[in-house]
Structures are given as C-alpha cells and as structure tokens.
C-alpha positions in Angstrom: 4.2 65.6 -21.4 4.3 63.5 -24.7 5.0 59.8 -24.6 4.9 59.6 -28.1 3.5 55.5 -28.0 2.0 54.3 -31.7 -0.5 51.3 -32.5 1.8 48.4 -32.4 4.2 49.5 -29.6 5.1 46.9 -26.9 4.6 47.9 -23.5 4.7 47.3 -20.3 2.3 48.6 -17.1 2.1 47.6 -13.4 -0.8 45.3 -13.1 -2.5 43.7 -9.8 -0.7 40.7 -10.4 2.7 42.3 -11.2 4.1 43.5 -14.4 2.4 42.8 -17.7 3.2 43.7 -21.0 1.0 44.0 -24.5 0.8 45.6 -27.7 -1.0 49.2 -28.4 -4.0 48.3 -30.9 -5.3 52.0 -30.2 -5.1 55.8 -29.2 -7.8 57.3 -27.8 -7.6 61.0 -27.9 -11.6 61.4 -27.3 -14.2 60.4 -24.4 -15.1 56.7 -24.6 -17.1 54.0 -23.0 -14.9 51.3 -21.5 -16.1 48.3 -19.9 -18.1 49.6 -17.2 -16.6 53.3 -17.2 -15.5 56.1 -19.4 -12.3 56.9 -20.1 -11.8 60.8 -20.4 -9.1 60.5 -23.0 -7.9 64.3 -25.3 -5.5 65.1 -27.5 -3.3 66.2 -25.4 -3.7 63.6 -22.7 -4.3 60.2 -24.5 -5.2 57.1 -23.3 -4.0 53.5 -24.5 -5.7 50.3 -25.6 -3.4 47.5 -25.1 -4.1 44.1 -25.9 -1.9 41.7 -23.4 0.3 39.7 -24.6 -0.3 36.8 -22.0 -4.4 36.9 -21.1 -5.1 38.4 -24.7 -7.3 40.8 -22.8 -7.5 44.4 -23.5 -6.9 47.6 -21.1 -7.1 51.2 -21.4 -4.1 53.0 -19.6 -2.7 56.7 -19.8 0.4 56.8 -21.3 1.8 57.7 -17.6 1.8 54.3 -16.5 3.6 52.4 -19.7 6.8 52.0 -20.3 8.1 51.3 -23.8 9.7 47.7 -24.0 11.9 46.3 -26.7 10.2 43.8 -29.0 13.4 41.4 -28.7 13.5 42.0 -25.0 10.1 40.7 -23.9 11.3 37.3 -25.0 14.2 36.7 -22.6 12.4 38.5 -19.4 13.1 36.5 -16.7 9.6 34.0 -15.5 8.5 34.9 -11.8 10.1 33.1 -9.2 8.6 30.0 -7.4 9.1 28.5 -4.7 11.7 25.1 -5.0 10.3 21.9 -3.9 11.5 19.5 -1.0 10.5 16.2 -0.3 9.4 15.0 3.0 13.3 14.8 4.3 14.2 18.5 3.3 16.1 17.8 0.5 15.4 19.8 -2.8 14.3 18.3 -6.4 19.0 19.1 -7.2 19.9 17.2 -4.3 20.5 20.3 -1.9 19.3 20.5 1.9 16.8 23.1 3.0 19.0 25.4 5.2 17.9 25.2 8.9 15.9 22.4 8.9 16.1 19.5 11.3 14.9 16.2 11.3 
C-alpha cells in the first residue's frame, strides 16, 4: 500500500503519551541503524524519520502508523484536558461548585 508521505510532510502518529505530531526530515527505503535497533526499511515498504514538533526529538515509523495532518491545522488542535482547580470549599477558579460535594 503506498502512503505517498515526502520530506517536509506534517504528521501525526500515536505515541505513549498520546498523539504527537512532527515533520518528515527523511525516507528510508534501505536497512539502517536506529538508536539501539535496525530499522528494516525497502522500497516498497518505507520507513519515516520525523522530527517532533514539540520534544524536537526524532522517530522512525512505517508509514502505517502516520497520518497526514494539515500544516494550518496543527495550530488550532485543541491542548489536552486538565483537570479544573477548587479551593478548599469546592468552588472552582470561575466561581462554580464542584457537583456532589458536601461540606
């Protein structure tokens, strides 16, 4: 199956901690060291060096497990949730009770 991704494509890949995205800096199409393993890249199944766009370090992935993303898209992705803080009577930073608790 060809993915057809070039040098300088955005992507994104599922990561341990979620979803990241980077840029392609490279297509391997041959065998290569890696880090601590070898990536058995070929022609017609090549692998991916991405450099990512928030840690600035690099990763090798088959094009399997990118997805293309839209340059101008990355920018508005919504930021992870997190959790909304309450001071010591329940009542959130916007003035809002926490649901269920009491006193």
């Amino acid at each position: 199956m060809k993915h057809g991704f070039k040098v300088g494509d955005q992507v994104e890949w599922s990561s341990e901690a979620g979803r990241a995205c980077g840029t392609i800096k490279r297509r391997v199409t041959a065998a290569v060291r890696f880090k601590t393993y070898t990536v058995r890249a070929s022609r017609e199944e090549p692998q991916y060096l991405i450099k990512s766009d928030k840690t600035d370090h690099l990763a090798m992935h088959k094009g399997t497990a990118l997805t293309r993303v839209a340059p101008s898209g990355r920018a508005g992705r919504h930021r992870p949730r997190t959790r909304k803080r309450h001071n010591a009577e329940g009542i959130a930073a916007n003035g809002n009770h926490r649901a269920g608790r009491t006193g």
